[in-house]
Structures are given as C-alpha cells and as structure tokens.
MIZATI-671898 format. One line per 8 residues: number of its first residue (from 0); for each residue x, y, z of N, C-alpha, C, O. Coordinates in steps of 0.02 Angstrom, whole numbers, always signed. Each point is the difference from the previous one (the first is absolute). Layout:
# MIZATI-671898
NUM = X/Y/Z/X/Y/Z/X/Y/Z/X/Y/Z; ...
END
This chain:
# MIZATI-671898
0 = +2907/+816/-573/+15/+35/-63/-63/+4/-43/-15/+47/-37; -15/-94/+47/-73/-18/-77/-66/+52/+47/-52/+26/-20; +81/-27/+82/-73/+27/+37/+35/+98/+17/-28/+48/+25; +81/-55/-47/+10/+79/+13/-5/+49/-78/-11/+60/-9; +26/-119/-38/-27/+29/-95/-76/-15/+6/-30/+36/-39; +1/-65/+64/-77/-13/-10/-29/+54/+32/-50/+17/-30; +65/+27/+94/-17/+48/+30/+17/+49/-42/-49/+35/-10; +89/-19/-15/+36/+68/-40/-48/-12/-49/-49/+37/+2
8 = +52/-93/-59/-64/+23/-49/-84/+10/+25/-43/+34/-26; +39/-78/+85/-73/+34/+11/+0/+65/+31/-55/+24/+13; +98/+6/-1/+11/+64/+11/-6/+34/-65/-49/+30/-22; +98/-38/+0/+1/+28/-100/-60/+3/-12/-27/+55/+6; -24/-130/-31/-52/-16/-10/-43/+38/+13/-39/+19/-43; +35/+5/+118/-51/+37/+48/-8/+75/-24/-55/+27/-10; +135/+10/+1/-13/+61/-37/-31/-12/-65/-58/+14/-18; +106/-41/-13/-1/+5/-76/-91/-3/+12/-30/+53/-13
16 = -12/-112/+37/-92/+9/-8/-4/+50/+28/-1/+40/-46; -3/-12/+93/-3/+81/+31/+25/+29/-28/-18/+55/+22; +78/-38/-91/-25/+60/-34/-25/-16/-45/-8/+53/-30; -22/-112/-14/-41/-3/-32/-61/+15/-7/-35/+17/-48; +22/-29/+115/-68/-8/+30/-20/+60/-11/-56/+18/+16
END
C-alpha cells in the first residue's frame, strides 16, 4: 500500500517538475 502511494506521487512529482521545468 505505502510503496504503491509513493510511486503515484513520484509520478505526480515527476510531471508536475516536467511541466515546470
């Protein structure tokens, strides 16, 4: 469960800096 929400936000994470970027 803690390692399948930790993947989803570094996913999130990953866009969200890629469209910042």
């Amino acid at each position: 469960m803690r390692d399948g929400y930790c993947a989803q936000r570094c996913l999130t994470n990953v866009a969200f800096l890629d469209m910042v970027r």
